[in-house]
DRENTI-276060 format. One line per 3 residues: number of its first residue (from 1); their letters; for each residue z, y negated, x of N, C-alpha, C. Coordinates in steps of 0.02 Angstrom, whole numbers, padded with zeros to 5 digits, always signed. Layout:
<recs>
NUM> a> Z/Y/X/Z/Y/X/Z/Y/X | ...
</recs>
This chain:
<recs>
1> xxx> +01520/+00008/-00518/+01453/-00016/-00502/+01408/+00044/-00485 | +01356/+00057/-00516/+01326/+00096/-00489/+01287/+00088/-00428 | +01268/+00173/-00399/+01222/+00186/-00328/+01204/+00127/-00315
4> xxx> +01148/+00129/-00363/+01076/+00086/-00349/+01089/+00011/-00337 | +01150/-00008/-00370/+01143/-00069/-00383/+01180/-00086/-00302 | +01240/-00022/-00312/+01295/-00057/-00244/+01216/-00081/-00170
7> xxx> +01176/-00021/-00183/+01137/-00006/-00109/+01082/-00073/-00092 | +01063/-00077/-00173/+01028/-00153/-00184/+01044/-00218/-00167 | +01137/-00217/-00158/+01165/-00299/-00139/+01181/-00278/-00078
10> xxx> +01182/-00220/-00042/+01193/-00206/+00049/+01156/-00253/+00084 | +01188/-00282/+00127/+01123/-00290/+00173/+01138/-00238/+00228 | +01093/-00232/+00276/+01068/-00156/+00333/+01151/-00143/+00372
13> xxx> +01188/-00194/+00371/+01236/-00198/+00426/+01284/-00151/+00372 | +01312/-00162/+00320/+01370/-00100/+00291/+01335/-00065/+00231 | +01286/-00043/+00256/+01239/-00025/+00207/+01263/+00082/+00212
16> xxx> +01280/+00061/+00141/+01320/+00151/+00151/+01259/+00223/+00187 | +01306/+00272/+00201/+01269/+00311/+00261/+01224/+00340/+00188 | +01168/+00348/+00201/+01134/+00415/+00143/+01140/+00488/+00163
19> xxx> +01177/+00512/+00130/+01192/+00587/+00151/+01130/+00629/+00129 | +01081/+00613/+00210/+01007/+00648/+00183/+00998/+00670/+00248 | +00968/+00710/+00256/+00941/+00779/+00306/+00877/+00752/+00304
22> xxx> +00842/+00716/+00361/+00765/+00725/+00345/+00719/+00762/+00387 | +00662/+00765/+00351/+00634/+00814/+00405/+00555/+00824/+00391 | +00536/+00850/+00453/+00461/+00834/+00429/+00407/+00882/+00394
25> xxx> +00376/+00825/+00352/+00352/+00853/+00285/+00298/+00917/+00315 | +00287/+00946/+00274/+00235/+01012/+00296/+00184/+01050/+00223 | +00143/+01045/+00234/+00130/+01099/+00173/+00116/+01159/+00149
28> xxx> +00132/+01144/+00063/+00160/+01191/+00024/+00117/+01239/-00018 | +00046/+01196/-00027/-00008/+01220/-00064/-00057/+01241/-00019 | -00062/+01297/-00028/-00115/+01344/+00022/-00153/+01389/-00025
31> xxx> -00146/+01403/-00089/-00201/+01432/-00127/-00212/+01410/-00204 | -00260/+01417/-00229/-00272/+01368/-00305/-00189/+01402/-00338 | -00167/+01447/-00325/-00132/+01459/-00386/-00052/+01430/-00369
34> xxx> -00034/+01388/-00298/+00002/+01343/-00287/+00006/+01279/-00325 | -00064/+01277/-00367/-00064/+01220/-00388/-00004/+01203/-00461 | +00012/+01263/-00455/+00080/+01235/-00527/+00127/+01225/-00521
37> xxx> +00140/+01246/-00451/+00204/+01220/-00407/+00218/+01135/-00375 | +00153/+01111/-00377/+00137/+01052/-00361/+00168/+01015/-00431 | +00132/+01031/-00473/+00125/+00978/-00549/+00194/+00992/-00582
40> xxx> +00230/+01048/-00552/+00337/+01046/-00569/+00351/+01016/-00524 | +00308/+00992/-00466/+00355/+00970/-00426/+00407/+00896/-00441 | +00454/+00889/-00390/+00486/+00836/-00369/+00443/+00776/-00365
43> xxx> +00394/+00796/-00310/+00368/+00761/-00273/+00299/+00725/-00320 | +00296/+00780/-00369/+00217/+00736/-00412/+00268/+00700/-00468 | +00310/+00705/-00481/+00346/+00680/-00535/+00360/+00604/-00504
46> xxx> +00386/+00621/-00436/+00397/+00545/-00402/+00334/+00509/-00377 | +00295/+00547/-00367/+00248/+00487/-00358/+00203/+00481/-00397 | +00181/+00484/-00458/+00162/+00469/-00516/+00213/+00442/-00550
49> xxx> +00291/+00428/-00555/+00302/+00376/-00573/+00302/+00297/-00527 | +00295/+00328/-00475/+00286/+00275/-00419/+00213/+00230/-00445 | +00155/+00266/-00452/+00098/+00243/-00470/+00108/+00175/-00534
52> xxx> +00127/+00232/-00575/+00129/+00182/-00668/+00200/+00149/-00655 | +00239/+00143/-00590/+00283/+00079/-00621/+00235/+00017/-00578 | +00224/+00037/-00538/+00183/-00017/-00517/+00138/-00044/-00533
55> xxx> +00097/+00006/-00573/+00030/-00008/-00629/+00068/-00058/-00686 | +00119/-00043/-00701/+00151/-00092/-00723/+00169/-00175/-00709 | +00203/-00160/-00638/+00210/-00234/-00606/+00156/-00255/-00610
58> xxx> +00096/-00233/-00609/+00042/-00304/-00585/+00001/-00309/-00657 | +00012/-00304/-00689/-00023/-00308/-00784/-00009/-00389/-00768 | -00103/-00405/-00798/-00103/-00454/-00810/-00096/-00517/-00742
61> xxx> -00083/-00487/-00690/-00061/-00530/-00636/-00122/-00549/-00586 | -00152/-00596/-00563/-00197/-00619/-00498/-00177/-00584/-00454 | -00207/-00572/-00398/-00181/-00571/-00318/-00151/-00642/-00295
64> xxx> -00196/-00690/-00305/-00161/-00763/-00277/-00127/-00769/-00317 | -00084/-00753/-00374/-00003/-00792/-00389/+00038/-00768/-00349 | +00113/-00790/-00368/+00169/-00798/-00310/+00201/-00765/-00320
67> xxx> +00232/-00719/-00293/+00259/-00675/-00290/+00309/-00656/-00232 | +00381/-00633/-00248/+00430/-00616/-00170/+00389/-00579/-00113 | +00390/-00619/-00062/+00399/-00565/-00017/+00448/-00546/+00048
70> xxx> +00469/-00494/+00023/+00516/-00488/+00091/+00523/-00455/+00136 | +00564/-00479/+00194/+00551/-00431/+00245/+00515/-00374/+00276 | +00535/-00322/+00246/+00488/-00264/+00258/+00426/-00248/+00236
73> xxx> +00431/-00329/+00170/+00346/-00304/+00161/+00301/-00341/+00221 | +00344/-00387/+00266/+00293/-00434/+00290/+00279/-00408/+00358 | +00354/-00333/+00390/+00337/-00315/+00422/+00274/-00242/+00433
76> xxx> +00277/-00220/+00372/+00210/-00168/+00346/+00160/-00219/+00342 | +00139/-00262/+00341/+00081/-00296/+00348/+00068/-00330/+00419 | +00098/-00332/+00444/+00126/-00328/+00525/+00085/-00276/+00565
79> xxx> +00118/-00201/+00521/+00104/-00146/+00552/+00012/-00145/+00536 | +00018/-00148/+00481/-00062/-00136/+00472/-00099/-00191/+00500 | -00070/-00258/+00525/-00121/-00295/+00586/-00126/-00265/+00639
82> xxx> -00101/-00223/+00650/-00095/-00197/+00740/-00153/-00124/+00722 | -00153/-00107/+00672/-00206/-00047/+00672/-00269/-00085/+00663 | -00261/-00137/+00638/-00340/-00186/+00630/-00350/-00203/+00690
85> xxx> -00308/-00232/+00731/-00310/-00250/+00816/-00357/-00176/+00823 | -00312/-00150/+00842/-00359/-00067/+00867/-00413/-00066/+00864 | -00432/-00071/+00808/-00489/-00053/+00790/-00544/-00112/+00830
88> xxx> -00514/-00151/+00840/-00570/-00219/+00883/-00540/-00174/+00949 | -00516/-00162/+00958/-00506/-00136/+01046/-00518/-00094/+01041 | -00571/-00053/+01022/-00604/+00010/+01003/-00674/+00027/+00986
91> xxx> -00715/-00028/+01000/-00789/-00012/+00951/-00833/+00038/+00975 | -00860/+00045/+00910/-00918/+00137/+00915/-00939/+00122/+00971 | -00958/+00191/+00995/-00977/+00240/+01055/-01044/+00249/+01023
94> xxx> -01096/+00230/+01075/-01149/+00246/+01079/-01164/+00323/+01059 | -01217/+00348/+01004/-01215/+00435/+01009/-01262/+00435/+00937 | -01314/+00493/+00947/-01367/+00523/+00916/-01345/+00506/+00871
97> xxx> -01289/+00536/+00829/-01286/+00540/+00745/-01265/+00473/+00721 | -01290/+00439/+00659/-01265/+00380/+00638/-01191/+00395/+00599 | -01175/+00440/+00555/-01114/+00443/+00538/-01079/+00470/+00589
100> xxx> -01003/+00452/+00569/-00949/+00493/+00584/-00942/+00465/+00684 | -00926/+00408/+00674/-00940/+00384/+00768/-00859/+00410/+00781 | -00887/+00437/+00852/-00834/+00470/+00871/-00750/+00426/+00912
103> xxx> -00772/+00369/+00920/-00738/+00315/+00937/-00668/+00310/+00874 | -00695/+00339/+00822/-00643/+00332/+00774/-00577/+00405/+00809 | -00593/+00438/+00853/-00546/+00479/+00874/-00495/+00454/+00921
106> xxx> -00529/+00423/+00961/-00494/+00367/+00996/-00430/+00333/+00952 | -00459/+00294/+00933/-00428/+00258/+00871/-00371/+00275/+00838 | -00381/+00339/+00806/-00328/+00400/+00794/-00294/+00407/+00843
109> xxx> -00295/+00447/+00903/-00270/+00461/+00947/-00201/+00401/+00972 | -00232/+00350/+00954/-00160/+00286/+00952/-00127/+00284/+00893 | -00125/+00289/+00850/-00097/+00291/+00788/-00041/+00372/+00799
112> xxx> -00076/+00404/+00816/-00042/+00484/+00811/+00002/+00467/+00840 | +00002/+00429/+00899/+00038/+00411/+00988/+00105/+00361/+00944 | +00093/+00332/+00914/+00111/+00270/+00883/+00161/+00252/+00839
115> xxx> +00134/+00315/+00784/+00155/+00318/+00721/+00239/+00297/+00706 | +00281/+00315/+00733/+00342/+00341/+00750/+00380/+00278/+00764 | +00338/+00253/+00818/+00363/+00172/+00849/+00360/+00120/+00780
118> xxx> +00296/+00121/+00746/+00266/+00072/+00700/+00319/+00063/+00644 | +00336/+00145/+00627/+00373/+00131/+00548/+00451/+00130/+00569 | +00482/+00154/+00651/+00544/+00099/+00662/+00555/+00015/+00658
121> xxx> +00482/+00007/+00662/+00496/-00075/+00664/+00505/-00087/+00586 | +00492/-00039/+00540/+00492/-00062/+00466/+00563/-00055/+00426 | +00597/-00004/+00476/+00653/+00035/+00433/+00719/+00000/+00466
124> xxx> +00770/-00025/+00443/+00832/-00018/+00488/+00846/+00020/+00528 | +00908/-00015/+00557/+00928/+00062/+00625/+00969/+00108/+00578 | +00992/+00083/+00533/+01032/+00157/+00486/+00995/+00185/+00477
127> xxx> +00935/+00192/+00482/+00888/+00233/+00413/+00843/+00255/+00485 | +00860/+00244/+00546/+00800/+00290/+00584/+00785/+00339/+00587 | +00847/+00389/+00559/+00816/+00463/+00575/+00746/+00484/+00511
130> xxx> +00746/+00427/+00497/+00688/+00429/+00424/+00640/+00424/+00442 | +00619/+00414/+00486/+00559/+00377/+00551/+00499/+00432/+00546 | +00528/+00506/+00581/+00490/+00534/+00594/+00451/+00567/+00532
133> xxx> +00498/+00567/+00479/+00495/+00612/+00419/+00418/+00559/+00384 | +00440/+00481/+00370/+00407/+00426/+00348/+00321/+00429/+00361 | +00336/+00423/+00441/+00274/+00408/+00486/+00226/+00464/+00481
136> xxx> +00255/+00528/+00456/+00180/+00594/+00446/+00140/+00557/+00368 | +00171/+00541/+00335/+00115/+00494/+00272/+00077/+00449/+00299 | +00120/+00397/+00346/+00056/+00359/+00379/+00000/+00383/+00425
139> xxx> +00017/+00445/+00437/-00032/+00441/+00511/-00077/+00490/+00432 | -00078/+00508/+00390/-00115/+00581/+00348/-00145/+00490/+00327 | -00120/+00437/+00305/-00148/+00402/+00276/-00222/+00345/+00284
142> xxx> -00263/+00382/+00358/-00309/+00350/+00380/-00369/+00386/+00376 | -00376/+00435/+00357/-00446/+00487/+00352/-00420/+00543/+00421 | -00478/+00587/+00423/-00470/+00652/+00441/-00502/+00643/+00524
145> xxx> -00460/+00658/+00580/-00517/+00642/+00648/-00531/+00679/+00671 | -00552/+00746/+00652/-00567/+00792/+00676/-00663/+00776/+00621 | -00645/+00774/+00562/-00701/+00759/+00511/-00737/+00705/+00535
148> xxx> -00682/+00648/+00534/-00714/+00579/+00523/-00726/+00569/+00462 | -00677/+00591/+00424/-00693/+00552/+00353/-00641/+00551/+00315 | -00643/+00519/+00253/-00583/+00487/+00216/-00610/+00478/+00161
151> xxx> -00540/+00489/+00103/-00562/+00506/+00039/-00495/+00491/+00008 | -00479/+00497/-00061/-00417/+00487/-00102/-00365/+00518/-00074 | -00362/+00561/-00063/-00333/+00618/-00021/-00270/+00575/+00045
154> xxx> -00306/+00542/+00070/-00303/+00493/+00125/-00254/+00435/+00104 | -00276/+00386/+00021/-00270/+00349/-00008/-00185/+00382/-00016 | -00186/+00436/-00060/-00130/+00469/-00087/-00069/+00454/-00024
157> xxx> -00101/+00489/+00033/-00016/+00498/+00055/+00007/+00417/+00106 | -00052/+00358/+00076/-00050/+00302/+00091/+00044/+00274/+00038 | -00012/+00296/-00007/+00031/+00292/-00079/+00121/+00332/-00068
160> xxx> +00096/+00377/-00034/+00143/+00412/-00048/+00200/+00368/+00026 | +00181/+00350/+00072/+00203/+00332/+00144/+00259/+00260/+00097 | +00228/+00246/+00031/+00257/+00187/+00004/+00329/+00185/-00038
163> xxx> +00300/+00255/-00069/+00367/+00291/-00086/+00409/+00295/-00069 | +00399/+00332/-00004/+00468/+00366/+00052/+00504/+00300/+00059 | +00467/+00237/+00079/+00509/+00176/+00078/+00523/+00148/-00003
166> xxx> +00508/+00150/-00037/+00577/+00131/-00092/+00630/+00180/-00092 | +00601/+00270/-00089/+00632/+00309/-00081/+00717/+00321/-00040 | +00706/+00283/+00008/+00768/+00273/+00049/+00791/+00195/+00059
169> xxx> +00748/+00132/+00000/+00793/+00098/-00015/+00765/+00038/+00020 | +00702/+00049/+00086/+00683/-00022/+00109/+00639/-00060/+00063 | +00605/-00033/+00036/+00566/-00078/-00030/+00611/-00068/-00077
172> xxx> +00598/-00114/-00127/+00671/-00111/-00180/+00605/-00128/-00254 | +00630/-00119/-00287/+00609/-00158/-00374/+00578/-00214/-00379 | +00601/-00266/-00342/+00561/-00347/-00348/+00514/-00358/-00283
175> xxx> +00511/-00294/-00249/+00436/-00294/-00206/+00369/-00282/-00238 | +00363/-00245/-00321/+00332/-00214/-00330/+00273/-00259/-00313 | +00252/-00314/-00348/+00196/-00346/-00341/+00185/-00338/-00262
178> xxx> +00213/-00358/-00234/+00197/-00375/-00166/+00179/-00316/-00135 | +00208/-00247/-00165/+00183/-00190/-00119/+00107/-00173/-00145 | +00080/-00169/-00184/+00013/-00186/-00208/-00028/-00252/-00172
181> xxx> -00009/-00310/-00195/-00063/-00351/-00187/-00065/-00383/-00112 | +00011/-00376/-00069/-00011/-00386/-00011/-00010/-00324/+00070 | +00033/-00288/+00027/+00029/-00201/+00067/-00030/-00172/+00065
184> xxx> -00052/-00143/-00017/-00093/-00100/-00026/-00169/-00130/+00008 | -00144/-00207/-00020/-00228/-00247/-00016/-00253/-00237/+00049 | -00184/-00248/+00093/-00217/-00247/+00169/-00200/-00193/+00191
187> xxx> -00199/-00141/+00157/-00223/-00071/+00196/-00293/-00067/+00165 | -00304/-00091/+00104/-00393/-00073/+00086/-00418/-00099/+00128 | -00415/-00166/+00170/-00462/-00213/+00210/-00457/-00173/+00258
190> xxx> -00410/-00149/+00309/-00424/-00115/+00359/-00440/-00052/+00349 | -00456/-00004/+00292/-00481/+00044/+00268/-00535/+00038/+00295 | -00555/-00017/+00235/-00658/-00040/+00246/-00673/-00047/+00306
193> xxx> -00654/-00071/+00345/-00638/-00097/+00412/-00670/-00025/+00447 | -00634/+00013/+00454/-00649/+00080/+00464/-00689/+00134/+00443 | -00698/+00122/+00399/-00748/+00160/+00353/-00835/+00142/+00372
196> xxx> -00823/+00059/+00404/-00871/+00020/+00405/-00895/+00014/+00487 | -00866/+00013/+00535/-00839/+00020/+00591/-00864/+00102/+00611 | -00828/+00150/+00593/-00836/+00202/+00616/-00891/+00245/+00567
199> xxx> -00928/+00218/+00529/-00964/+00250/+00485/-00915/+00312/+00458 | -00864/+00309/+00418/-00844/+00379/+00418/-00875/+00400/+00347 | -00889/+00471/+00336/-00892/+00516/+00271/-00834/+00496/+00232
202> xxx> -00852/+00518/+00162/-00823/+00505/+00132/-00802/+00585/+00098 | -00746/+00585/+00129/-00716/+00664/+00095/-00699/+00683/+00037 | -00758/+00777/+00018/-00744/+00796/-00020/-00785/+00737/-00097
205> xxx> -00805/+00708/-00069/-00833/+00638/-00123/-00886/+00682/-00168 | -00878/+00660/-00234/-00943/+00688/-00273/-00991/+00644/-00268 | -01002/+00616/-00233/-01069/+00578/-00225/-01100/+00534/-00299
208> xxx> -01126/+00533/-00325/-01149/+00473/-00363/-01130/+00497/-00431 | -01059/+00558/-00444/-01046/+00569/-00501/-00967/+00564/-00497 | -00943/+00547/-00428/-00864/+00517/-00409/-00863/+00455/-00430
211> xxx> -00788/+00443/-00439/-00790/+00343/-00463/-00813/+00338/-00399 | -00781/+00332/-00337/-00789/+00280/-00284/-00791/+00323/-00221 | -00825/+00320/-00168/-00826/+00370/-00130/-00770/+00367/-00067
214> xxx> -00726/+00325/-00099/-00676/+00315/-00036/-00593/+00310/-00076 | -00592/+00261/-00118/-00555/+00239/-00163/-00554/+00239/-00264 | -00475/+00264/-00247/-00471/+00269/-00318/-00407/+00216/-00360
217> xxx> -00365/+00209/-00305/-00293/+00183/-00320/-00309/+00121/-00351 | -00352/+00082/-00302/-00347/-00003/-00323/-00394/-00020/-00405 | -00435/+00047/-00424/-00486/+00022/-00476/-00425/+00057/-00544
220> xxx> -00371/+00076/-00535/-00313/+00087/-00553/-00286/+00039/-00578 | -00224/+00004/-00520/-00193/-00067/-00520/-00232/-00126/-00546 | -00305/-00126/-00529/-00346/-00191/-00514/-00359/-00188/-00595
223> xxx> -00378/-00127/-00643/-00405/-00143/-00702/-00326/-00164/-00764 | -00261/-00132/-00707/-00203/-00159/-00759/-00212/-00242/-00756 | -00202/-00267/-00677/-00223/-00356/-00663/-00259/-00361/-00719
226> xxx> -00299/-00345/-00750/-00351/-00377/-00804/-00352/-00380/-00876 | -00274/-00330/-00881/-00296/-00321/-00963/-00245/-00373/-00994 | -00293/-00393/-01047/-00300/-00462/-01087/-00308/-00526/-01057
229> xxx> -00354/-00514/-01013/-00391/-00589/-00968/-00438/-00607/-01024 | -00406/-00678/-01029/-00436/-00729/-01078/-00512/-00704/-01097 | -00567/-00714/-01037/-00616/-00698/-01041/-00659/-00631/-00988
232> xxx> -00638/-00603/-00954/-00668/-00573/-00926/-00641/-00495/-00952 | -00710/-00464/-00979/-00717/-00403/-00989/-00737/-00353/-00940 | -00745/-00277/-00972/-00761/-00227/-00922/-00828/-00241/-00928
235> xxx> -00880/-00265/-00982/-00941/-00290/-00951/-00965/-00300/-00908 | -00912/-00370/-00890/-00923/-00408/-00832/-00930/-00396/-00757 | -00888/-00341/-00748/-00899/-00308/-00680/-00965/-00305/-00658
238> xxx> -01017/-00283/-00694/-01082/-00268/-00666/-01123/-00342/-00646 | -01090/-00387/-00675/-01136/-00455/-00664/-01116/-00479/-00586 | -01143/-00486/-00537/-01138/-00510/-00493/-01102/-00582/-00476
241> xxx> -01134/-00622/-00514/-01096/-00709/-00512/-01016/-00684/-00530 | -00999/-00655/-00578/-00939/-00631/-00585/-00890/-00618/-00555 | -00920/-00550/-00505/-00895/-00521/-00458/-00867/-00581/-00391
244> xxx> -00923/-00619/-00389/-00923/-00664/-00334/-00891/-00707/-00339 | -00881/-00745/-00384/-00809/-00809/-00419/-00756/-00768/-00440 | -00723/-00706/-00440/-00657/-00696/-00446/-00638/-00637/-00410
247> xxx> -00671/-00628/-00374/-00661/-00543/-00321/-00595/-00548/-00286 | -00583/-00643/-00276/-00511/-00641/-00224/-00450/-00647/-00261 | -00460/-00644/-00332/-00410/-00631/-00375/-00389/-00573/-00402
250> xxx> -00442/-00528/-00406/-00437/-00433/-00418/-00475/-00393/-00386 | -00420/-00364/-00380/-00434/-00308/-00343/-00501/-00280/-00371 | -00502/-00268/-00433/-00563/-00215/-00470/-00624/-00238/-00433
253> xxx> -00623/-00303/-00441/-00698/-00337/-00431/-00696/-00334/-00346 | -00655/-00344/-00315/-00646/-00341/-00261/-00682/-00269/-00223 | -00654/-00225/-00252/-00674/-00158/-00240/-00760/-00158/-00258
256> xxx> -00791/-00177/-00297/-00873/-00182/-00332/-00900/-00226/-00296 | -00873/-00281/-00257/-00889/-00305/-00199/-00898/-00264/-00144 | -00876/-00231/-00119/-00883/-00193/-00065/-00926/-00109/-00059
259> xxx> -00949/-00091/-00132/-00971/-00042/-00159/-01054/-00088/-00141 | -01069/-00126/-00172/-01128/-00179/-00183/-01162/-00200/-00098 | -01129/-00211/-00054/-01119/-00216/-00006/-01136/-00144/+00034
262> xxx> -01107/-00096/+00025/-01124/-00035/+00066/-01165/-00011/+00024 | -01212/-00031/-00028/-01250/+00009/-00070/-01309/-00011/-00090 | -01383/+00007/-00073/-01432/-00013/-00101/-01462/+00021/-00179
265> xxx> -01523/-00025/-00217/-01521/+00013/-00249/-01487/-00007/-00327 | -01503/+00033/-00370/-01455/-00009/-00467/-01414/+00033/-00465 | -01363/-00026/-00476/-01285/-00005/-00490/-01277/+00038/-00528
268> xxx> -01314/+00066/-00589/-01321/+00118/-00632/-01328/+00174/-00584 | -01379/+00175/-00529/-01378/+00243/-00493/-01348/+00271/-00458 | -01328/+00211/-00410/-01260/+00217/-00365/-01194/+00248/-00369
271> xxx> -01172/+00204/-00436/-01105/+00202/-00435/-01118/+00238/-00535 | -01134/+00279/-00538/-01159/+00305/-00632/-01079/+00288/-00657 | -01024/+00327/-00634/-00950/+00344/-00665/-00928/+00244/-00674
274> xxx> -00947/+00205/-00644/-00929/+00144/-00637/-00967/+00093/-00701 | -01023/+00100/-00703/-01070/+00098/-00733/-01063/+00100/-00826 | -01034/+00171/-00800/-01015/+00186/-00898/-00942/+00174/-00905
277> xxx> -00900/+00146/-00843/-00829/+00115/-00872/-00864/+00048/-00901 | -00889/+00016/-00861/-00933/-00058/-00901/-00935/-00070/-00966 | -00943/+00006/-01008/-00962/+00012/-01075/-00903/+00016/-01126
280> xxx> -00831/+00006/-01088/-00771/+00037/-01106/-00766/-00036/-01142 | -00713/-00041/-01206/-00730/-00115/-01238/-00660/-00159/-01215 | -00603/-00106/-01198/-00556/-00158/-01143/-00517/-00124/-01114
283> xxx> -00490/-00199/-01055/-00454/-00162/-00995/-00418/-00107/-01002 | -00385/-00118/-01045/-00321/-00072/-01080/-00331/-00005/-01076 | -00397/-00024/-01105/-00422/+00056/-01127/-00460/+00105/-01042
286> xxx> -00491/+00055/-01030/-00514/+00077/-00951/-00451/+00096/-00905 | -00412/+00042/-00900/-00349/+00105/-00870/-00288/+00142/-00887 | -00309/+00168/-00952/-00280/+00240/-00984/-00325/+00293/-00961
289> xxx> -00386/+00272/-00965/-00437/+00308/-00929/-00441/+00323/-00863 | -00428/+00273/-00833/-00425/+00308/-00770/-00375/+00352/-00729 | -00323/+00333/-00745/-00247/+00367/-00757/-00269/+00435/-00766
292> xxx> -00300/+00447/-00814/-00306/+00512/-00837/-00364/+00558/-00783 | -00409/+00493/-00784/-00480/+00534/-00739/-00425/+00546/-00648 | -00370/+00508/-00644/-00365/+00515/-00577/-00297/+00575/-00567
295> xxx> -00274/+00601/-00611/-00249/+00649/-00620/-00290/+00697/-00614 | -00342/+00701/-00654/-00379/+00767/-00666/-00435/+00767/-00608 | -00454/+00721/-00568/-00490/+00717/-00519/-00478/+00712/-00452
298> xxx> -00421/+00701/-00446/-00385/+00692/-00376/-00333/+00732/-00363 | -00262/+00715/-00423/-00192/+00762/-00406/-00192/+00837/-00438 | -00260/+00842/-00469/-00272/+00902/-00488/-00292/+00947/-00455
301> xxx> -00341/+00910/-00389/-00385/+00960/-00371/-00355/+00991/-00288 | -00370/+01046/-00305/-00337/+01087/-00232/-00372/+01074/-00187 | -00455/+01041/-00159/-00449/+01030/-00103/-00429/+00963/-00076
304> xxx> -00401/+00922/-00139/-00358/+00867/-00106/-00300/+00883/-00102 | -00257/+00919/-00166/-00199/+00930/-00151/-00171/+00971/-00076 | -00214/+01012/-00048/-00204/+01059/-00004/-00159/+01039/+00045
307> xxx> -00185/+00965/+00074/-00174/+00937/+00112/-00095/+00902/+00131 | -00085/+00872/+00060/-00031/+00858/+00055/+00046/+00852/+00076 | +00076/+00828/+00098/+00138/+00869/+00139/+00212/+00857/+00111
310> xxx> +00250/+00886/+00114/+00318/+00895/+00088/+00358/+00892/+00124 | +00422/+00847/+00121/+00485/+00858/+00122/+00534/+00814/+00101 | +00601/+00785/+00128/+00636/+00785/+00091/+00630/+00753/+00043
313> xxx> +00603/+00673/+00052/+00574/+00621/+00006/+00544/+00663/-00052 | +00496/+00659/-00038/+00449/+00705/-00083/+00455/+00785/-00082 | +00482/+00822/-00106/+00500/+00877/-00116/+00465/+00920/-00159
316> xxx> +00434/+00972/-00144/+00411/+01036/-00165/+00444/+01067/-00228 | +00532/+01058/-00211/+00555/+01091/-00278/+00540/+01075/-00337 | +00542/+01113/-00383/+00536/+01072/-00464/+00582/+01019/-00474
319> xxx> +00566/+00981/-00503/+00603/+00923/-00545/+00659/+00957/-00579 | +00717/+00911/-00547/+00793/+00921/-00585/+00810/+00861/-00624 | +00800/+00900/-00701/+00828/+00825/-00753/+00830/+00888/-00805
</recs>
């Protein structure tokens, strides 16, 4: 029987030891010309396949269909109610500047405190020494509190905090939907939440020539949900009635909901990169496209990659195959 399969019918109680050293991630990229050490890495190989298998699971799929969920996904959605709590036991601090309220440090400051406790409640007791290693993706995965702001960057090692758990085996294969449409979804809500809440910047953002000034992952996943929907095209995004009768079924529209909302002003000017996906003639084709734009715009670029952190999960070394 193989690894995967024996570790897959375990349950936590004789669940074999993983002969893994963990430790906490740190980073590796400190000047542009690190950046080729990144794109051999381990770690971009694994989580870009992490991305497109999951871009996979949800092709074609609603948010409201039915889908497993288990355990650990219901306790990560758990975890991310208690950072939404926070955030109500926390509201902005009176102060001159309208962006960037400083109350969001606060905020942080429990999460940092936190982190450690939150993702034991997610992991078995075999797998605790994974805790500390796990929990540096979540705490990188809320924006910057020294800045006050948040960007893909942020999104990434969200992404990446998701990994480390299939990585060591608590999310498994038949979570995938569920780690998207009810994980990812409700880390976007308490994203916005925050973003909205603490007025934060949006880091490193190209401003009205970036897709999205916060998010990139879900207009990813959300445009696979769509391809070969009976009737709804990439047209359609820009029509409002649209947006508004199926936003709680995709993500995409979901996301153009909340852009529309924080944004005055024609959607042509606002959001231009969004604008001329509209013009794309199908889903299919829009996320090959974006795949590509989010490589070359995000895991490409050194002042997002900089940030990044490494270890054992995700590993610095080159890819061994």
């Amino acid at each position: 029987m193989a690894e995967s399969e024996r570790r897959a019918g375990t349950s936590e109680e004789v669940a074999p030891p993983l002969q893994q050293s963990f430790m906490i991630p740190k980073k590796e990229i400190n000047m542009v010309s690190d950046m080729a050490k990144w794109k051999r890495s381990q770690a971009y190989a694994d989580y870009m396949g992490f991305i497109l298998t999951l871009n996979e699971g949800v092709r074609g799929k609603k948010l409201t269909c039915e889908y497993k969920v288990s355990e650990p996904i219901e306790k990560l959605v758990a975890l991310l109610n208690t950072l939404d709590r926070w955030i109500d036991e926390t509201p902005p601090v009176d102060q001159p500047s309208r962006f960037g309220n400083k109350a969001f440090r606060t905020w942080y400051a429990k999460l940092d405190q936190e982190a450690e406790k939150l993702v034991a409640t997610v992991i078995p007791k075999h797998l605790a020494d994974a805790a500390p290693e796990v929990a540096v993706y979540l705490k990188e995965s809320v924006g910057n509190s020294t800045r006050i702001d948040y960007g893909t960057g942020h999104e990434a090692a969200f992404a990446a905090f998701l990994c480390c758990l299939c990585k060591i085996g608590v999310l498994r294969v038949d979570d995938q939907m569920a780690i998207v449409f009810k994980v990812f979804n409700r880390y976007l809500e308490v994203m916005r939440k925050l973003q909205k809440t603490y007025r934060m910047e949006p880091a490193g953002s190209q401003g009205v020539w970036g897709l999205d000034d916060f998010q990139f992952l879900p207009f990813i996943w959300g445009s696979s949900q769509l391809i070969d929907h009976p009737n709804l095209e990439p047209r359609h995004f820009v029509d409002e009635k649209v947006v508004n009768e199926n936003h709680k079924d995709f993500m995409f529209l979901e996301c153009i909901l909340f852009i529309t909302e924080m944004k005055t002003g024609p959607f042509a000017e606002h959001s231009n990169q969004l604008w001329n996906i509209s013009a794309v003639p199908s889903w299919s084709k829009v996320n090959q496209g974006l795949i590509r734009m989010y490589k070359a715009e995000c895991l490409e670029k050194f002042p997002v990659i900089q940030h990044f952190k490494f270890g054992s999960l995700l590993p610095i070394q080159p890819v061994t195959s």
